[in-house]
C-alpha positions in Angstrom: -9.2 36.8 -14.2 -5.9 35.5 -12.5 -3.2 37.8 -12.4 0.5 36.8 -12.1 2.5 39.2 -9.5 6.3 39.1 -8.8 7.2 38.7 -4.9 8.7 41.5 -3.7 11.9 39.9 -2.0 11.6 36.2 -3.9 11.3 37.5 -7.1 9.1 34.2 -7.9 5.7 34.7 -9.6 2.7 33.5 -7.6 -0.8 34.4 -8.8 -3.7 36.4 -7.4 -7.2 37.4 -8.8 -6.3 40.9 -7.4 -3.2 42.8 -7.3 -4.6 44.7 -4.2 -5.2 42.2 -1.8 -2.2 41.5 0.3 -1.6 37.8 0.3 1.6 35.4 1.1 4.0 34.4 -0.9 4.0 30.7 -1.5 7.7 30.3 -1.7 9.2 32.7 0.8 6.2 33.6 3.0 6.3 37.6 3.1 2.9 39.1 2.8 2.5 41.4 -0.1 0.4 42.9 -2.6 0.9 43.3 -6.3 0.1 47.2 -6.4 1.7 48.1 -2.5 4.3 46.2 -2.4 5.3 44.0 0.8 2.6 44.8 3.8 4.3 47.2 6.2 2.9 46.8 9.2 5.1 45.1 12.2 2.2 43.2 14.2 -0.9 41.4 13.4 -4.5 43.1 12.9 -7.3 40.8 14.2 -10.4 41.6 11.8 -13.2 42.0 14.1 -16.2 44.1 14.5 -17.0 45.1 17.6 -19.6 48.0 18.1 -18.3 50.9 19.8 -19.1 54.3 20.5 -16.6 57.3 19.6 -16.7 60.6 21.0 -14.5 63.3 18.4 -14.9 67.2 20.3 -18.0 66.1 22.6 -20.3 64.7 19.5 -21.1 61.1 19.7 -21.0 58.8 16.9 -21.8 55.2 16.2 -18.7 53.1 14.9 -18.0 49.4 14.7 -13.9 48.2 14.5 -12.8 47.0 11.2 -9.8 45.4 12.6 -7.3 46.3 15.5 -4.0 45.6 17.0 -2.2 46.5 20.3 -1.4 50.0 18.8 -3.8 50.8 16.2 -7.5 50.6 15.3 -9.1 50.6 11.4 -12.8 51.8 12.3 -15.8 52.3 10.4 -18.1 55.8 11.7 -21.7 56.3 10.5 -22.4 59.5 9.0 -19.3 60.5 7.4 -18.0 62.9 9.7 -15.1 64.9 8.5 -12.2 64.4 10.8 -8.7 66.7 9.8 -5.8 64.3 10.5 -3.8 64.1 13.5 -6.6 65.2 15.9 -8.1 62.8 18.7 -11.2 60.4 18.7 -12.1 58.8 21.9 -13.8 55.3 22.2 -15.1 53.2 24.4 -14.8 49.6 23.5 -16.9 47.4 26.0 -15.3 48.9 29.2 -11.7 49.6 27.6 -11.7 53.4 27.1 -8.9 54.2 24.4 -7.5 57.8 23.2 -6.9 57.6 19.4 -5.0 59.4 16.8 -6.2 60.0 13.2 -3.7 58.6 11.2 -6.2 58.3 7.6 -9.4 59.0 6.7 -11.5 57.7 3.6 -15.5 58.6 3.0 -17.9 56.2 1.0 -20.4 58.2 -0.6 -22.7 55.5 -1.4 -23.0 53.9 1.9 -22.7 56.9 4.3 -19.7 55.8 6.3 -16.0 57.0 7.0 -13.5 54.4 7.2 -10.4 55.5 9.6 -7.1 54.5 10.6 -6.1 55.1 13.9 -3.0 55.0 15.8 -3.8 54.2 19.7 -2.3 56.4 22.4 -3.9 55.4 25.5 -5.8 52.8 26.7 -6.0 49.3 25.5 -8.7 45.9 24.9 -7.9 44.8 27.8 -11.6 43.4 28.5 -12.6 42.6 25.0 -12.3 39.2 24.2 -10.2 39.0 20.9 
């Protein structure tokens, strides 16, 4: 089913077979979704998965990156650990050792995984090859 969403700052209608992906407009080029509005992130997120090891109060954990930036991280942890928000995960990324807060956390029951947002603090991909 196509859906016809309104642009945000255009006010044109452009059409999507979700309202959650975030898409561009096709008249004034902001990227935005039809159920959260215009995407509010200030820098592009390379979607890449890289596997990593993360380290959250000296228990080890398997994780592969979603997608990063230069100051944040979306990573995917085996398990579904439980993480409170605001505390620190450490990874290391190839050679690249980063400290990370959690900014969001969201568990999928069926496959076993927690999906999290984090906001880097130090460190950086410096080695990785994007």
């Amino acid at each position: 089913m196509i859906l016809r969403i309104i642009c945000p700052k255009c006010n044109k209608d452009s059409y999507s077979s979700s309202v959650e992906n975030f898409k561009p407009c096709p008249y004034c080029g902001i990227i935005f979704s039809g159920k959260y509005g215009a995407d509010k992130r200030k820098e592009y997120r390379k979607n890449k998965e890289i596997p990593c090891v993360c380290t959250y109060k000296d228990i080890q954990m398997e994780a592969t990156t979603v997608n990063f930036s230069n100051t944040g991280i979306g990573l995917k942890i085996f398990g579904m650990p439980s993480f409170p928000l605001g505390d620190i995960l450490e990874l290391k990324l190839a050679d690249s050792p980063i400290k990370a807060e959690i900014k969001w956390v969201t568990t999928s029951h069926d496959e076993a995984i927690s999906l999290t947002g984090l906001k880097i603090i130090n460190g950086s991909f410096n080695s990785i090859e994007l």
